[in-house]
matplotlib code that plots the C-alpha trace (Angstrom):
import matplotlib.pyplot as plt

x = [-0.3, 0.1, 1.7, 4.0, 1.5, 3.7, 6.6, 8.4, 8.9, 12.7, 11.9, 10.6, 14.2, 13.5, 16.2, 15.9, 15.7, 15.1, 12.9, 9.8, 8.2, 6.9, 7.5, 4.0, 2.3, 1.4, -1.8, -1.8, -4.5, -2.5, -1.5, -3.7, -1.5, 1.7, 3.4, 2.7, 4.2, 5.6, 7.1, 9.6, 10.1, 10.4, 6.8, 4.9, 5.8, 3.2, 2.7, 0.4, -0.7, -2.3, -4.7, -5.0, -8.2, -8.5, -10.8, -11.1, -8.1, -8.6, -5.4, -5.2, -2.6, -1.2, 0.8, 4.1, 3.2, 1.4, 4.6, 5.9, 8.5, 10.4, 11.8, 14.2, 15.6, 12.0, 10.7, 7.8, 6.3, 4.1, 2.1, -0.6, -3.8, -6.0, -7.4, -11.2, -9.2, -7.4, -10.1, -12.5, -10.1, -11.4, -11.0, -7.9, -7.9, -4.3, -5.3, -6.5, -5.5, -1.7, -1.5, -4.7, -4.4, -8.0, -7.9, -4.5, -6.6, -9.2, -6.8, -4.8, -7.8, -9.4, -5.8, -6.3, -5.8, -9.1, -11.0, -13.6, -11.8, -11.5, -8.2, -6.2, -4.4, -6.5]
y = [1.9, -0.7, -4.0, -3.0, -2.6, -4.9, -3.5, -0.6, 2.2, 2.9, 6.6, 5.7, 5.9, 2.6, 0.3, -2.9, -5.3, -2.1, -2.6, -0.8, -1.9, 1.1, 4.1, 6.7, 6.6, 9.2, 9.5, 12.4, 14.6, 13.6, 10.3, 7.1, 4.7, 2.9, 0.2, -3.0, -5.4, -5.3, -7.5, -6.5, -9.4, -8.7, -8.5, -9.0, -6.2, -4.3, -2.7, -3.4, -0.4, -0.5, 2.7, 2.9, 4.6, 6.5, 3.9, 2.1, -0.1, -1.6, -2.7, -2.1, -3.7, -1.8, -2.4, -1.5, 0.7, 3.1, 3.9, 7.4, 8.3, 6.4, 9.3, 6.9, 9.9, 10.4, 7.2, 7.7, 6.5, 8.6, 6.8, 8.5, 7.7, 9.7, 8.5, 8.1, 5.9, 3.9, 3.8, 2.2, -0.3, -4.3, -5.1, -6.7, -10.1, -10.8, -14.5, -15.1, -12.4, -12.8, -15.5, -15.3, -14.1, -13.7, -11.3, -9.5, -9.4, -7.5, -5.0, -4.5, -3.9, -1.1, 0.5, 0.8, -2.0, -2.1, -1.7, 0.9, 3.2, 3.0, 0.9, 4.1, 5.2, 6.7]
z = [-11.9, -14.0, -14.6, -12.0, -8.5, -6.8, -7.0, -5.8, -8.1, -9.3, -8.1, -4.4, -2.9, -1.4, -1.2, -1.8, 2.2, 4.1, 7.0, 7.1, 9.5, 12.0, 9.4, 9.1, 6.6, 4.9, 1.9, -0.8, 2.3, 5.6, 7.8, 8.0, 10.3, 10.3, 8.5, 10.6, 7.8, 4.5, 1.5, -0.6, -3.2, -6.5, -8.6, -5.2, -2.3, -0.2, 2.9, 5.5, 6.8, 10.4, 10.3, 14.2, 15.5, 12.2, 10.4, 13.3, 13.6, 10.3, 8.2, 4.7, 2.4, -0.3, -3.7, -3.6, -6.7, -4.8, -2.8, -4.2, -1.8, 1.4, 3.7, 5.8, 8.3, 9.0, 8.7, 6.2, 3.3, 0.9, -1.2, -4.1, -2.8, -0.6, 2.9, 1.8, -1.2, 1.2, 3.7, 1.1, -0.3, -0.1, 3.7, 4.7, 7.0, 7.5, 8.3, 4.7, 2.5, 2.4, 0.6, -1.3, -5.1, -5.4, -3.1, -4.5, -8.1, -6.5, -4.4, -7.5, -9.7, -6.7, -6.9, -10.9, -13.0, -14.6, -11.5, -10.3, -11.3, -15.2, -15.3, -14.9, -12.0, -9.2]

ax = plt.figure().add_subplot(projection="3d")
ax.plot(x, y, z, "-o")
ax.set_aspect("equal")
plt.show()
């Protein structure tokens, strides 16, 4: 991932206003929750995933970038992380996070821009 984490990839097969709100989601080693809300503006969509009992109903929000597929007939997302990725991600709190770009600059450099994780992909 690069300059582009908040944005949908061209080869997702998501179109552009489709609501995606309730689809599975599903990590590179099995499910970790539902979409509970998402953006899709250009240069700044994610998903906020609701993980349910898995990691104990913590939300995670995810760059758009780590999107890899949108199955609409089964109402899925895949997305190129695994779950001990996801579940380790900076801890979402809807109330402040949305709109705070600190906190966006820290999820996008976790996800790979120059974060933990060398500033490669991860």
């Amino acid at each position: 991932m690069t300059e582009h984490a908040w944005s949908h990839p061209a080869t997702s097969g998501y179109l552009a206003g489709a609501d995606l709100t309730g689809y599975k989601v599903e990590a590179t080693d099995g499910s970790i929750g539902k979409v509970d809300k998402h953006s899709y503006e250009a240069g700044d969509s994610y998903v906020v995933v609701d993980t349910g009992v898995w990691i104990f109903g913590k939300e995670v929000l995810l760059p758009a970038g780590t999107v890899t597929r949108v199955d609409s007939e089964q109402q899925k997302i895949y997305v190129d992380r695994t779950k001990e990725q996801i579940k380790d991600a900076p801890e979402f709190i809807r109330a402040t996070h949305l709109a705070d770009t600190q906190y966006r600059e820290e999820i996008g450099l976790y996800y790979g821009i120059g974060g933990p994780f060398g500033g490669r992909p991860v």
